[in-house]
PQR file with spaces between the fields and no chain letter, atoms N, CA, C, O and H, PARSE charges and radii, in Angstrom:
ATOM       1  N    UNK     1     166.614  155.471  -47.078 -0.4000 1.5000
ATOM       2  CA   UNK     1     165.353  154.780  -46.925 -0.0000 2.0000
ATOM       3  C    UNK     1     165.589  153.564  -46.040  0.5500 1.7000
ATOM       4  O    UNK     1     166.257  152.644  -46.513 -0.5500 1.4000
ATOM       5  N    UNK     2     165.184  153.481  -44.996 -0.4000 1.5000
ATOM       6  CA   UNK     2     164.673  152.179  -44.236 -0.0000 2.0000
ATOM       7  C    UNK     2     164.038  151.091  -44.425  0.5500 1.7000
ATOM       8  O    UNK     2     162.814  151.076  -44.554 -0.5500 1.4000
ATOM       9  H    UNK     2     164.641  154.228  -44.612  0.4000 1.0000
ATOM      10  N    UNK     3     164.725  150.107  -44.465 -0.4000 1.5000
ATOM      11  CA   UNK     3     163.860  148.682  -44.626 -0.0000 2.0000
ATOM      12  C    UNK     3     163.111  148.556  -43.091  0.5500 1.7000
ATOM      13  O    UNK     3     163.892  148.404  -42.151 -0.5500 1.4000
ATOM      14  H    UNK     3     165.719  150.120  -44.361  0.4000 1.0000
ATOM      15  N    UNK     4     161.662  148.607  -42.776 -0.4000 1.5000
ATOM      16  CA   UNK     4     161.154  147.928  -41.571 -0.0000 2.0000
ATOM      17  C    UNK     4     160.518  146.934  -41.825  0.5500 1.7000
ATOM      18  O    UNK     4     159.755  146.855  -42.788 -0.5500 1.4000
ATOM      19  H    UNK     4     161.027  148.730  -43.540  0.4000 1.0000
ATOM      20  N    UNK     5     160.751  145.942  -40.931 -0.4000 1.5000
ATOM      21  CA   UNK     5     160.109  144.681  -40.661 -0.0000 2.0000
ATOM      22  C    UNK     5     158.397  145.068  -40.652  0.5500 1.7000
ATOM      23  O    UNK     5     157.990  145.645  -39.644 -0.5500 1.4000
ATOM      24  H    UNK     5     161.371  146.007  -40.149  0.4000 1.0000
ATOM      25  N    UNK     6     157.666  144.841  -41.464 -0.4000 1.5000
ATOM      26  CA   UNK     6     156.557  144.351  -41.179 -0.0000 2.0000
ATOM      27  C    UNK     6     155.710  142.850  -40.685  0.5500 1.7000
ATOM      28  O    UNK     6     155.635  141.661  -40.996 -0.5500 1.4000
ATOM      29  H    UNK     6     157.997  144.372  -42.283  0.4000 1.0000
ATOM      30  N    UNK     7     155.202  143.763  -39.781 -0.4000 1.5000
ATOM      31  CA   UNK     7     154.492  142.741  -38.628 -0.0000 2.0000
ATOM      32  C    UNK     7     154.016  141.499  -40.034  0.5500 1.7000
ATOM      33  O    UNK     7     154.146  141.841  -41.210 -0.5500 1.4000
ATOM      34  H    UNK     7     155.263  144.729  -39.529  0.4000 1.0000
ATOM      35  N    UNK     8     153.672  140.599  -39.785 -0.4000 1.5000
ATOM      36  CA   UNK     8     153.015  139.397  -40.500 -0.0000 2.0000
ATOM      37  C    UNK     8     151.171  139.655  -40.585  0.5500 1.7000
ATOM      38  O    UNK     8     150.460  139.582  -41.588 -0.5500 1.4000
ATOM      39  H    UNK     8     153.567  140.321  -38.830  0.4000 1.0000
ATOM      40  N    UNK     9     150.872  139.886  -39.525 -0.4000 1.5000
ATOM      41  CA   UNK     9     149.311  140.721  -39.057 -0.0000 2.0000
ATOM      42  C    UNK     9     148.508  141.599  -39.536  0.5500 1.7000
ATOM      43  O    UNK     9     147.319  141.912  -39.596 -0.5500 1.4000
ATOM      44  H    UNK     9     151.449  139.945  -38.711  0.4000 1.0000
ATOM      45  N    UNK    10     150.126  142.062  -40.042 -0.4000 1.5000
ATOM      46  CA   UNK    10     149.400  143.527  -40.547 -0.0000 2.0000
ATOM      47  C    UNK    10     148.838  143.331  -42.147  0.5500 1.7000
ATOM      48  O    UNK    10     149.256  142.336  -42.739 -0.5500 1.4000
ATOM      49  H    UNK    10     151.092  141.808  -39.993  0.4000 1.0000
ATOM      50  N    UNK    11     147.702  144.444  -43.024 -0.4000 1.5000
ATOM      51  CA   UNK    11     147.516  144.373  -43.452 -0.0000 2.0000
ATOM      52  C    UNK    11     148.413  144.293  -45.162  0.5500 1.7000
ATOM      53  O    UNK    11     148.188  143.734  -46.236 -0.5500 1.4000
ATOM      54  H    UNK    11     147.362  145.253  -42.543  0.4000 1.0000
ATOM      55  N    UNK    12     149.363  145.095  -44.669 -0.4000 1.5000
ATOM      56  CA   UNK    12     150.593  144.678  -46.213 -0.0000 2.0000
ATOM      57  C    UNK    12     150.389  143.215  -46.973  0.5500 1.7000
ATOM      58  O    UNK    12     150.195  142.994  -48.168 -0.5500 1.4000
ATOM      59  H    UNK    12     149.545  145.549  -43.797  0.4000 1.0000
ATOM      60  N    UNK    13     150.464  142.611  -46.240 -0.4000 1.5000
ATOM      61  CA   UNK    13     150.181  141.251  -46.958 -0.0000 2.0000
ATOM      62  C    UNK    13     148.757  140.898  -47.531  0.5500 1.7000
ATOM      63  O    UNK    13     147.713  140.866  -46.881 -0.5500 1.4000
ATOM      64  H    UNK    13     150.622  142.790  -45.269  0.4000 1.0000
ATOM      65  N    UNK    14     148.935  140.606  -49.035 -0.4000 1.5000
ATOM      66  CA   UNK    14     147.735  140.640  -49.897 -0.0000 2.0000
ATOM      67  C    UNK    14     146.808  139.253  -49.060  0.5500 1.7000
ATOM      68  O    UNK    14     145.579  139.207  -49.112 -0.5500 1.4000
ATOM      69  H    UNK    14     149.783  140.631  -49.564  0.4000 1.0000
ATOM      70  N    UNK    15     147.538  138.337  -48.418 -0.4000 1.5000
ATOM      71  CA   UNK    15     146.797  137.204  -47.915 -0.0000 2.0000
ATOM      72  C    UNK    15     145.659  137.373  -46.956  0.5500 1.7000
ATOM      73  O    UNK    15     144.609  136.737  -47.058 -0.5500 1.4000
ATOM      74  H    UNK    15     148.537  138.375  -48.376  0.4000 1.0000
ATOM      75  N    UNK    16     146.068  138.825  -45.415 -0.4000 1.5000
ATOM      76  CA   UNK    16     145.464  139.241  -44.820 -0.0000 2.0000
ATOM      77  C    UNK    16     144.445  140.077  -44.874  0.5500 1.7000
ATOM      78  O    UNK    16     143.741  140.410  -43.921 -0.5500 1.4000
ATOM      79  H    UNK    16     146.921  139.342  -45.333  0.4000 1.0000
ATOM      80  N    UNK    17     144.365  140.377  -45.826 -0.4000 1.5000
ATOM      81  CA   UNK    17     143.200  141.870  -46.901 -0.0000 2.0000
ATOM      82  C    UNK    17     142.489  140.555  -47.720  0.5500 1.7000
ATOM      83  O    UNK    17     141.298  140.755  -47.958 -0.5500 1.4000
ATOM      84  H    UNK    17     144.937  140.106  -46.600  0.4000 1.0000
ATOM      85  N    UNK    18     142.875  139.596  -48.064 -0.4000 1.5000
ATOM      86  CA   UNK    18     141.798  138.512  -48.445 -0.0000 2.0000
ATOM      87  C    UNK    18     141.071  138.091  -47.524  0.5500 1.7000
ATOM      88  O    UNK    18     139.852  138.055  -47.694 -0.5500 1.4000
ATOM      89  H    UNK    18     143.843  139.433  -47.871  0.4000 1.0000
ATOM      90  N    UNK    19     141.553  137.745  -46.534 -0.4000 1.5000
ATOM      91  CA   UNK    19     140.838  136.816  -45.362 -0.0000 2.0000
ATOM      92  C    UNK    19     140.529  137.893  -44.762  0.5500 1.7000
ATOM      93  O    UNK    19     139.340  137.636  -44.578 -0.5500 1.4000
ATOM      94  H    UNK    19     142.543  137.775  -46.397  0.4000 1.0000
ATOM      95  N    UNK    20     140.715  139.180  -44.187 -0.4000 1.5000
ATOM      96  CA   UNK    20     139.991  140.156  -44.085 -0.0000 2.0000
ATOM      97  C    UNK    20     138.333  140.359  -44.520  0.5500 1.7000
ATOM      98  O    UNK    20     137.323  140.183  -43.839 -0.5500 1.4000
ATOM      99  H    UNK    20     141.682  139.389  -44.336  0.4000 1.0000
ATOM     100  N    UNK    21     138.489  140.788  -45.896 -0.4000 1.5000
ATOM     101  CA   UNK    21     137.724  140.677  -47.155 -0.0000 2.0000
ATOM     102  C    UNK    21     136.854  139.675  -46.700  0.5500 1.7000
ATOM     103  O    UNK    21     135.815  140.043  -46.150 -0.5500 1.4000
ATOM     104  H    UNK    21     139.310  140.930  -46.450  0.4000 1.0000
ATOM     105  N    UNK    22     137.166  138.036  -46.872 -0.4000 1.5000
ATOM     106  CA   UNK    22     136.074  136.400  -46.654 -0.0000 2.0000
ATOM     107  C    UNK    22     135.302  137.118  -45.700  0.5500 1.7000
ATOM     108  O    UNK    22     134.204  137.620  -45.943 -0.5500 1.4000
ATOM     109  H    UNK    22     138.010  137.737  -47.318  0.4000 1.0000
ATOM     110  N    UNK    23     136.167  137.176  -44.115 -0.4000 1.5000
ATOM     111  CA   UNK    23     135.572  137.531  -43.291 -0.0000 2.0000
ATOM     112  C    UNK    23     134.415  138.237  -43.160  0.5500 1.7000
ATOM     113  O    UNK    23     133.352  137.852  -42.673 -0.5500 1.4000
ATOM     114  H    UNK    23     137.059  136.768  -43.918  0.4000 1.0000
ATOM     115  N    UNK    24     134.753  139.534  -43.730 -0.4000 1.5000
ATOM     116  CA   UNK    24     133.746  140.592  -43.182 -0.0000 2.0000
ATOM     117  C    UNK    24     132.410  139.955  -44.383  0.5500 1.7000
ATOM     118  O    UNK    24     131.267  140.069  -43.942 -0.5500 1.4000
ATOM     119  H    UNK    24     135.617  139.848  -44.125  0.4000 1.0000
ATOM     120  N    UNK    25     132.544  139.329  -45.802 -0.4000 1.5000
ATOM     121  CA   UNK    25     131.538  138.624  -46.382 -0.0000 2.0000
ATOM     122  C    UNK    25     130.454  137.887  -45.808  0.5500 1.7000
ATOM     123  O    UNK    25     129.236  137.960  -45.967 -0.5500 1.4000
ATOM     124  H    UNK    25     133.473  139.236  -46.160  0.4000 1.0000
ATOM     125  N    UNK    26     131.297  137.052  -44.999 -0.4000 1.5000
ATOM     126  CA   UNK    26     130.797  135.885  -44.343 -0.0000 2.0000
ATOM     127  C    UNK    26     129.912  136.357  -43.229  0.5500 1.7000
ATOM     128  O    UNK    26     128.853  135.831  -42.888 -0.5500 1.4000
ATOM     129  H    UNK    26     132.287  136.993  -44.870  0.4000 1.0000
ATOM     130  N    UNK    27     130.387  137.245  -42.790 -0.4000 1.5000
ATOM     131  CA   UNK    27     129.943  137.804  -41.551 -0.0000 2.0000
ATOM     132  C    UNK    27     128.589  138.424  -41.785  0.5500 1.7000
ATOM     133  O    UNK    27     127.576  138.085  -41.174 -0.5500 1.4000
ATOM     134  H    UNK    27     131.248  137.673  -43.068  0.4000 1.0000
ATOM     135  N    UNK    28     128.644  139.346  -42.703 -0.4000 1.5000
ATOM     136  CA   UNK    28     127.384  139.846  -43.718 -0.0000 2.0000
ATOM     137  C    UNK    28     126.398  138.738  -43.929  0.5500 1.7000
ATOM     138  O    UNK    28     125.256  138.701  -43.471 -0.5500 1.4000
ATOM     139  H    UNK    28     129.467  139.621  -43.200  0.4000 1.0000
ATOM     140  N    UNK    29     126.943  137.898  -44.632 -0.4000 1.5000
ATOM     141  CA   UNK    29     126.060  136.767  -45.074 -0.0000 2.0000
ATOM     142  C    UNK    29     125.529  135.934  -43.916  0.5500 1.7000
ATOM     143  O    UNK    29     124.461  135.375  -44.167 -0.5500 1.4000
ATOM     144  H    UNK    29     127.871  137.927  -45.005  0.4000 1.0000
ATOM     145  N    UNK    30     125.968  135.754  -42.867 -0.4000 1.5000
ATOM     146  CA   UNK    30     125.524  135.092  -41.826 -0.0000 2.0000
ATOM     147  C    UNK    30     124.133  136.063  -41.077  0.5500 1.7000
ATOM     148  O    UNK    30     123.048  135.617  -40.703 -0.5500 1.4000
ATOM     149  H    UNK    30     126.836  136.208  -42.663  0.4000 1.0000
ATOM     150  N    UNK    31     124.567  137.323  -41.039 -0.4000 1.5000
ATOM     151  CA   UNK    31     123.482  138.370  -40.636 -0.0000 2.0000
ATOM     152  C    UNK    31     122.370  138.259  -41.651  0.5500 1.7000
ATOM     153  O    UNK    31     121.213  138.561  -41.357 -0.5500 1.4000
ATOM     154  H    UNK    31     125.448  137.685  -41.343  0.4000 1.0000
ATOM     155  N    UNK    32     122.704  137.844  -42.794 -0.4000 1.5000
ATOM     156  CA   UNK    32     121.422  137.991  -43.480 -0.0000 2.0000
ATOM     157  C    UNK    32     120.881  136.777  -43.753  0.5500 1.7000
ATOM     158  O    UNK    32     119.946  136.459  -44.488 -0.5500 1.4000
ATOM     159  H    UNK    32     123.644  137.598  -43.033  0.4000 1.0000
ATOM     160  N    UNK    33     121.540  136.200  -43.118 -0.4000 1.5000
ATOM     161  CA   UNK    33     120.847  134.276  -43.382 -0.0000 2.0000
ATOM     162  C    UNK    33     119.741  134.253  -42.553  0.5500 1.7000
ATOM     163  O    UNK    33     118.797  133.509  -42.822 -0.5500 1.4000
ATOM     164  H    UNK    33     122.300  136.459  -42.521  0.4000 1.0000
ATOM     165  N    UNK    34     119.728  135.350  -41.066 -0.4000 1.5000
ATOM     166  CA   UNK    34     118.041  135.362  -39.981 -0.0000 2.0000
ATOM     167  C    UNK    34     117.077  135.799  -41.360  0.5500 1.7000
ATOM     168  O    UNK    34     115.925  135.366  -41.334 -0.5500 1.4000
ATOM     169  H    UNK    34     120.495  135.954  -40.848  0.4000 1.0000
ATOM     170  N    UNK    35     117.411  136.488  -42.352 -0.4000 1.5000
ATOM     171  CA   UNK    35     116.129  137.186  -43.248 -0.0000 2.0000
ATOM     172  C    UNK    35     115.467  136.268  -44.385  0.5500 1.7000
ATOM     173  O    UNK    35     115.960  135.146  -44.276 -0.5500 1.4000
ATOM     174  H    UNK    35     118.347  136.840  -42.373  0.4000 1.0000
ATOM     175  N    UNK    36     114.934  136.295  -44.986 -0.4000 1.5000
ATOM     176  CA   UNK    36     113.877  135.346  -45.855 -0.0000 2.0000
ATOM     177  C    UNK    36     114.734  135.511  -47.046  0.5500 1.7000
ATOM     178  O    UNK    36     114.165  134.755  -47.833 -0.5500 1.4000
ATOM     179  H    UNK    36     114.533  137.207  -45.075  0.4000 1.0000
ATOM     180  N    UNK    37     115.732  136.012  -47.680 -0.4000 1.5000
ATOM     181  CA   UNK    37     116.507  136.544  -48.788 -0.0000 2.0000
ATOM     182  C    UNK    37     117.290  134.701  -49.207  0.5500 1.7000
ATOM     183  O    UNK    37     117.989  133.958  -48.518 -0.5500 1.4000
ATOM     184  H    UNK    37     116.194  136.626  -47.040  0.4000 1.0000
ATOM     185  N    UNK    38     116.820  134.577  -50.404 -0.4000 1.5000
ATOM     186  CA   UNK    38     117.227  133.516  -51.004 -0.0000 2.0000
ATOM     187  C    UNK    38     118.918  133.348  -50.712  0.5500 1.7000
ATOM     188  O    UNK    38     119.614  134.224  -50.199 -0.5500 1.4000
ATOM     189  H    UNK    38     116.252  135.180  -50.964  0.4000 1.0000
ATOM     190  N    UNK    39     119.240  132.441  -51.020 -0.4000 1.5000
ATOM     191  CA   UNK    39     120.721  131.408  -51.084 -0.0000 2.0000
ATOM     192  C    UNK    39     121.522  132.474  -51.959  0.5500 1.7000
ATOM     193  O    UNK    39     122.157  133.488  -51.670 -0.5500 1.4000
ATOM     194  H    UNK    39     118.674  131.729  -51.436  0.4000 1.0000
ATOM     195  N    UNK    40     121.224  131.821  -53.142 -0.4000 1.5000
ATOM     196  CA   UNK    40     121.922  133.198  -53.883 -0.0000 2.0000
ATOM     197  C    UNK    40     122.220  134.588  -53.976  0.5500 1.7000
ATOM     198  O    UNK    40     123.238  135.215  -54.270 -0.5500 1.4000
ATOM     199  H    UNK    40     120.708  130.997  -53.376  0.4000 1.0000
ATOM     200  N    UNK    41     120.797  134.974  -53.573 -0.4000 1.5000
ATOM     201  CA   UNK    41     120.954  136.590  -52.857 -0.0000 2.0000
ATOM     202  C    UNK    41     122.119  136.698  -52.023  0.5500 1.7000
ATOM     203  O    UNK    41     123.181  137.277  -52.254 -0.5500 1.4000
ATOM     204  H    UNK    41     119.970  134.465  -53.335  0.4000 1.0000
ATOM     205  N    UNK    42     121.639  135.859  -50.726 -0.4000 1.5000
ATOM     206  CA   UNK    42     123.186  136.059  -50.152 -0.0000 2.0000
ATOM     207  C    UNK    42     124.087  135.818  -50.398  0.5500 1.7000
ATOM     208  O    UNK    42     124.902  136.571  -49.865 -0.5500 1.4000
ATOM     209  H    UNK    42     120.776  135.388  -50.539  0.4000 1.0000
ATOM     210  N    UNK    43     124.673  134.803  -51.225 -0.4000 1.5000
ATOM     211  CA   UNK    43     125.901  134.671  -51.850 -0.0000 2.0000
ATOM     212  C    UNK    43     126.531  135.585  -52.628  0.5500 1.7000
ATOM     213  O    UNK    43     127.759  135.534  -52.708 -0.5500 1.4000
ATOM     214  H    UNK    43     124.011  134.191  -51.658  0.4000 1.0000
ATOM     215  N    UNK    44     125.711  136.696  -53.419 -0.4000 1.5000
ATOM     216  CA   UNK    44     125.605  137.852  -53.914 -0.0000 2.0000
ATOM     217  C    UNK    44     126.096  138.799  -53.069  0.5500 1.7000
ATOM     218  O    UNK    44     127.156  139.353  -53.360 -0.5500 1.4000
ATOM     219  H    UNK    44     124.714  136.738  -53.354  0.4000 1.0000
ATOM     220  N    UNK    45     125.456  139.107  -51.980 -0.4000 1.5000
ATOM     221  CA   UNK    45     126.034  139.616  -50.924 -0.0000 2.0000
ATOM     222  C    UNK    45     127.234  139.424  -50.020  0.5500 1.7000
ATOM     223  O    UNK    45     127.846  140.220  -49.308 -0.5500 1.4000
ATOM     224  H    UNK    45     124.595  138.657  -51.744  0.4000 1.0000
ATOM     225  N    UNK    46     127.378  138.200  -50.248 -0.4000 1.5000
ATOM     226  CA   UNK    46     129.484  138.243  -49.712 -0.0000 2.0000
ATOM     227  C    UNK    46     130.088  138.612  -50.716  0.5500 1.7000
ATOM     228  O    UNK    46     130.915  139.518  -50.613 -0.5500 1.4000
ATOM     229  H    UNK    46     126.880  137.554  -50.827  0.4000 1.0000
ATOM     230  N    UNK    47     129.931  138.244  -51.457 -0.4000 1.5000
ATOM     231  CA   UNK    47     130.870  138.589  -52.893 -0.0000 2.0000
ATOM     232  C    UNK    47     130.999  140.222  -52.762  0.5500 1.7000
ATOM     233  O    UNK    47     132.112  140.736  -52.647 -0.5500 1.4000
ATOM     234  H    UNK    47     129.259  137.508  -51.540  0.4000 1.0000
ATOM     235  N    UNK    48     129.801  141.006  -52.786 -0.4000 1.5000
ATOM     236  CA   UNK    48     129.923  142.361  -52.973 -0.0000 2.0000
ATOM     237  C    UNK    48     130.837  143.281  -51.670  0.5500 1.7000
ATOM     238  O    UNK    48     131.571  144.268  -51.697 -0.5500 1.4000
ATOM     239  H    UNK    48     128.897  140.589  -52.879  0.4000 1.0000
ATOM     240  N    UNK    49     130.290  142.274  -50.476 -0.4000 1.5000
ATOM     241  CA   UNK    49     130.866  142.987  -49.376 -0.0000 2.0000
ATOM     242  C    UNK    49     132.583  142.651  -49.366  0.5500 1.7000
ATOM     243  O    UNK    49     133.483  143.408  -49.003 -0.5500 1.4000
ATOM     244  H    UNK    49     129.693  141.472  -50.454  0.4000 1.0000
ATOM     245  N    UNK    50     132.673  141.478  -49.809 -0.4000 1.5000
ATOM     246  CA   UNK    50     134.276  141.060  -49.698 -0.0000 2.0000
ATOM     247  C    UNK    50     134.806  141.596  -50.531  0.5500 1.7000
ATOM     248  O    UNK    50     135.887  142.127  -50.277 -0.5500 1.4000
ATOM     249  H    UNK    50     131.942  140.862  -50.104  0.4000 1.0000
ATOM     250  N    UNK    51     134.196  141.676  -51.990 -0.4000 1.5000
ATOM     251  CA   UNK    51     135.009  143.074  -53.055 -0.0000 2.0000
ATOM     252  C    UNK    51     135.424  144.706  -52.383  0.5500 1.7000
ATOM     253  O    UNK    51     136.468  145.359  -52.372 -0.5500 1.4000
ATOM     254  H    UNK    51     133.318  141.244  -52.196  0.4000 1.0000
ATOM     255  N    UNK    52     133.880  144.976  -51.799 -0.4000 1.5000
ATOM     256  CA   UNK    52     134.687  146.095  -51.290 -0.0000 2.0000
ATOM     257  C    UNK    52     134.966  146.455  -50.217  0.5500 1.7000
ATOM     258  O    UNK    52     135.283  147.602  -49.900 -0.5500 1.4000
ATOM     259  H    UNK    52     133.032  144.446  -51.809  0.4000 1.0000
ATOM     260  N    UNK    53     134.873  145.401  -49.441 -0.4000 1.5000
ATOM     261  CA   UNK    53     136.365  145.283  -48.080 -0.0000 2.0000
ATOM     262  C    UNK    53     137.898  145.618  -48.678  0.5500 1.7000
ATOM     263  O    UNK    53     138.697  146.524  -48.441 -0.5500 1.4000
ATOM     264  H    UNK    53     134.615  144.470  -49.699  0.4000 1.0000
ATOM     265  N    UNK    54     137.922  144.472  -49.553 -0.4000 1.5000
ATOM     266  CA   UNK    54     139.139  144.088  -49.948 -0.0000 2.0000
ATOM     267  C    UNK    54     139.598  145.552  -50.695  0.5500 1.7000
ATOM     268  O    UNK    54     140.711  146.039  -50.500 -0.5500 1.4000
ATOM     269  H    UNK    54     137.273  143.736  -49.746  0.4000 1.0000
ATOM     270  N    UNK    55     138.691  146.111  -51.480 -0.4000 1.5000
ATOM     271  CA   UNK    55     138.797  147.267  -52.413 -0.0000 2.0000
ATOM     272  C    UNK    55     139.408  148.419  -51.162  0.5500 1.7000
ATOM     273  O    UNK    55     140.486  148.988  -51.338 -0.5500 1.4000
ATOM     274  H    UNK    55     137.786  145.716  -51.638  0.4000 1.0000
ATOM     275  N    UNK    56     138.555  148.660  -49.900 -0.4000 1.5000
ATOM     276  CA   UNK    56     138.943  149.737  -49.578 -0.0000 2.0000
ATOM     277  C    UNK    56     139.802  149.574  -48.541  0.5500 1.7000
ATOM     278  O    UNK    56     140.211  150.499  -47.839 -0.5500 1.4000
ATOM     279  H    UNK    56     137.680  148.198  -49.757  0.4000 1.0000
ATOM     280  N    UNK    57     140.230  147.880  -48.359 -0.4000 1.5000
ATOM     281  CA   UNK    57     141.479  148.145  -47.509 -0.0000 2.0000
ATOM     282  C    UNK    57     142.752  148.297  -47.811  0.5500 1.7000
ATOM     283  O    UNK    57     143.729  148.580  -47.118 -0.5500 1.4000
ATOM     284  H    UNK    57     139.898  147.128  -48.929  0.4000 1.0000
ATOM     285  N    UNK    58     142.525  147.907  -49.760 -0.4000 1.5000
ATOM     286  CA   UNK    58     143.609  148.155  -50.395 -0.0000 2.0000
ATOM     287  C    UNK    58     143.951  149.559  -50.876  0.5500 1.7000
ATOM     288  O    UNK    58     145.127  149.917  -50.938 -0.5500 1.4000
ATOM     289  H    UNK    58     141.732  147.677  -50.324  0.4000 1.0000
ATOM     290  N    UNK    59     142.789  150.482  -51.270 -0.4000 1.5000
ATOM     291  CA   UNK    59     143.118  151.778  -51.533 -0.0000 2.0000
ATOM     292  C    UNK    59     143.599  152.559  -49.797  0.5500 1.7000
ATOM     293  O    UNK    59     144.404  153.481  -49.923 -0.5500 1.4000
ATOM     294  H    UNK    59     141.834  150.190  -51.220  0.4000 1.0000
ATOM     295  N    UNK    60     143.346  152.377  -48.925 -0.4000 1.5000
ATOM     296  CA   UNK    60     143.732  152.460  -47.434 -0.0000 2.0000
ATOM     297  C    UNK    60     145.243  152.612  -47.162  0.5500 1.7000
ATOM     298  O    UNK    60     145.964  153.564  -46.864 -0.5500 1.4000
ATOM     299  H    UNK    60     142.692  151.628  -48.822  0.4000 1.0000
ATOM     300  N    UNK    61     145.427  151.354  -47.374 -0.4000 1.5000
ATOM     301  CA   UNK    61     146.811  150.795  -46.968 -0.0000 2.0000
ATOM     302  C    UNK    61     148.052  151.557  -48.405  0.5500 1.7000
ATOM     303  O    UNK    61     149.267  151.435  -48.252 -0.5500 1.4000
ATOM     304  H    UNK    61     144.842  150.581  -47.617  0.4000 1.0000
ATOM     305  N    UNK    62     147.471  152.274  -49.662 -0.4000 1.5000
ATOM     306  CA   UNK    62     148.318  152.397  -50.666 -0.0000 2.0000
ATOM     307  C    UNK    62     148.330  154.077  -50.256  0.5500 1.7000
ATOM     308  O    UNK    62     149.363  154.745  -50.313 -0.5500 1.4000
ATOM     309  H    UNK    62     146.484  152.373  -49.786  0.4000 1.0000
ATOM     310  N    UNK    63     147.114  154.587  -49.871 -0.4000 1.5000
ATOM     311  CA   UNK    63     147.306  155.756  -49.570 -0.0000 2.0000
ATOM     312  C    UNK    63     148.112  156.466  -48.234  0.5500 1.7000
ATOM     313  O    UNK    63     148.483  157.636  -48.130 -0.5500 1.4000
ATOM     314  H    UNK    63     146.275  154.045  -49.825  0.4000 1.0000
ATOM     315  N    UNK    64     148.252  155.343  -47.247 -0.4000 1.5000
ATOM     316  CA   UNK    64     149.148  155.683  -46.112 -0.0000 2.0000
ATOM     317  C    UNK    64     150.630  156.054  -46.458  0.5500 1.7000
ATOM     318  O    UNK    64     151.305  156.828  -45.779 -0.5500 1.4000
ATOM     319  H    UNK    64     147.952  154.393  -47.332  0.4000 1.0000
ATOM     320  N    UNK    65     151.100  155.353  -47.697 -0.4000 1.5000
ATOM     321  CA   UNK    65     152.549  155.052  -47.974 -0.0000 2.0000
ATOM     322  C    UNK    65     153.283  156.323  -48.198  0.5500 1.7000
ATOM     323  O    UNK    65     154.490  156.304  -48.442 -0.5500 1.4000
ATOM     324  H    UNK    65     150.552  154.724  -48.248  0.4000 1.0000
C-alpha cells in the first residue's frame, strides 16, 4: 500500500468540505436574498444547502476510496 501525498486543496480534508459546504450555503442564500423570503427563511436555507453539500461531498469522496 502506498502512502500519497494529498494535495492540501483537495477535498480529503474535513476543513475543505466545510468551507465547501459555507460556500455553496452562502451562495444559495445570497440568490435568495433578490426574493421577498424572510431572514430566517433564508438562514434556513444555508443551513440545509450546506448540510447537504457537505453530506454529499462526504459520501463522494468515501465512495471513491
Amino acid at each position: 500500500m502506498s502512502d500519497q501525498h494529498e494535495s492540501r486543496w483537495s477535498l480529503v480534508h474535513t476543513g475543505n468540505r466545510v468551507f465547501l459546504a459555507v460556500l455553496a450555503g452562502v451562495l444559495i442564500a445570497c440568490l435568495c436574498g433578490g426574493t421577498d423570503l424572510p431572514v430566517g427563511t433564508q438562514f434556513v436555507i444555508l443551513l440545509v444547502v450546506g448540510g447537504v453539500t457537505y453530506a454529499l461531498v462526504t459520501l463522494l469522496h468515501r465512495t471513491r476510496r
